[in-house]
N, C-alpha and C positions, 0 to 999 in steps of 0.2 A: 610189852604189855600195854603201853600207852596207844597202840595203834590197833590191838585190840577192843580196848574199850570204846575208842573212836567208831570203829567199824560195828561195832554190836551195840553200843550205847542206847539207842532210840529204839532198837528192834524188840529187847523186851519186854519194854515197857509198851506200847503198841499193841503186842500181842496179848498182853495181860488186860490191855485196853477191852480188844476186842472177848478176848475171853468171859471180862464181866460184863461186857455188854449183851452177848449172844447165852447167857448163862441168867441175863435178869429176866431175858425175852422169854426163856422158856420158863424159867417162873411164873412169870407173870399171866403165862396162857394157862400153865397148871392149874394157878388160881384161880383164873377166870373159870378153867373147868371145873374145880371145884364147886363154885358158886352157880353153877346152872348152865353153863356154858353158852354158847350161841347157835342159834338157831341156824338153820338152812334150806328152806323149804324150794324143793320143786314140784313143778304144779305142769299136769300134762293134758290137753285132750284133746278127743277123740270124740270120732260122728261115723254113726252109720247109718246103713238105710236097708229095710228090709225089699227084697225085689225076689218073687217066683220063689218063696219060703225059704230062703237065701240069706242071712244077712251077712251084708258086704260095704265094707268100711268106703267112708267119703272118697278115701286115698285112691282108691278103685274104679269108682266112680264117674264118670264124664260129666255125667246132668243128672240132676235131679229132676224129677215129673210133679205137676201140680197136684194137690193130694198126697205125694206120700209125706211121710212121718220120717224127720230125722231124729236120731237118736244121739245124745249128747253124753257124755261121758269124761267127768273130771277128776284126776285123780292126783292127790295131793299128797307126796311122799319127805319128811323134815331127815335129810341126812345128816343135819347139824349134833351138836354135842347138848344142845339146851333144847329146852320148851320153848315153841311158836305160839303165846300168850295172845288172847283175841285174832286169832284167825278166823280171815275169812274168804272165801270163795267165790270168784263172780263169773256167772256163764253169760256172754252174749247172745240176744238172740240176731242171726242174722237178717239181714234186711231183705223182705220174698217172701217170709217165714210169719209165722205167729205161734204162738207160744200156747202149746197144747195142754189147756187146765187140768190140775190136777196131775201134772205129770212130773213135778218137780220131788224128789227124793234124797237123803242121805243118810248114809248111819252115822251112828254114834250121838242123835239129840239133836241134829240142827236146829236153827229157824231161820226159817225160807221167807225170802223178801225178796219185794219185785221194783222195777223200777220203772217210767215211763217218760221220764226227761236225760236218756242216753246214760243213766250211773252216776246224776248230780244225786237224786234222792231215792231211798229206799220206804219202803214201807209192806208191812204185812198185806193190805188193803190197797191201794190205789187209787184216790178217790180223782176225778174231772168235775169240770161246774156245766152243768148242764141246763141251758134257759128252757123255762116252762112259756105254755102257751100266753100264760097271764104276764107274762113278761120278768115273775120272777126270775130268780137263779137258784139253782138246788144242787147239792152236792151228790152225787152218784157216784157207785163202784167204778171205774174204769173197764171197760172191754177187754178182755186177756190179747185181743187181736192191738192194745198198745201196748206191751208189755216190749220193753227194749233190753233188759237184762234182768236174770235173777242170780238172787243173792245167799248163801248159805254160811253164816256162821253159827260156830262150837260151843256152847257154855266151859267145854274143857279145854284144855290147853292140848296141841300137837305135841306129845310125846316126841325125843329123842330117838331117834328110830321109827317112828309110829308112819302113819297111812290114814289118811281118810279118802272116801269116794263119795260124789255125788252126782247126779243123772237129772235130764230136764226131757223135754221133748219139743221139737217145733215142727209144723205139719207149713209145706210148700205152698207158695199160692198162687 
């Protein structure tokens, strides 16, 4: 008997070890699911180009031509267990390109902001300091032709499951 309990002594206790430890873990994810769980957003996209009433994806593609119009396409799917709280979305515009006004789009309420120092700063507007002839300095809209990224966040939260999409345009140059 004594060399039983020798030979099994630590093995139970060990495994009782591990028992409550692999038994807090799953708890403790329970819980967290209970409470909103976590998010997991993937974010995908996608460019096309319209050619001979065609449209046929970047992937396809060799070159683009000066004048056409790429077609941007982001779409943002949260496979996670929780809500993705302040979500937001950033299309680059690539560099050739300029960012074709008015063409930025999302469902579900965005608001669209732009950027024009590479995604340091956003803003609805864009403004540059423009010197006048008198030699002051005057604030001005920015030219959509410096728009370096745009910007679309939710007022809602990315649903557990949920999707959003959003679309831009930039014309080649």
């Amino acid at each position: 008997m004594n060399r039983l309990k020798k030979r099994w002594g630590a093995g139970p206790l060990v495994a009782l070890c591990l028992v409550a430890a692999f038994g807090a873990a799953a708890f403790a994810q329970r819980q967290m699911g209970a409470r909103g769980g976590r998010p997991e957003v993937k974010v995908e996209l996608s460019g096309s180009v319209e050619r001979a009433g065609e449209r046929l994806s970047l992937e396809r593609v060799e070159n683009v031509k000066p004048g056409e119009v790429l077609d941007w396409q982001i779409l943002s799917s949260n496979d996670g267990t929780g809500a993705a709280r302040d979500y937001k979305a950033v299309g680059h515009i690539p560099a050739g390109t300029a960012f074709v006004q008015g063409s930025a789009s999302a469902e579900g309420g965005s608001t669209v902001t732009y950027s024009i120092d590479g995604g340091k700063t956003f803003s609805t507007q864009p403004v540059v300091e423009e010197k006048q002839q008198d030699g002051s300095v005057k604030t001005v809209p920015a030219p959509v032709s410096m728009y370096t990224e745009v910007r679309y966040e939710w007022s809602d939260a990315l649903a557990a499951g949920g999707k959003l999409s959003a679309s831009y345009k930039a014309r080649v140059k």
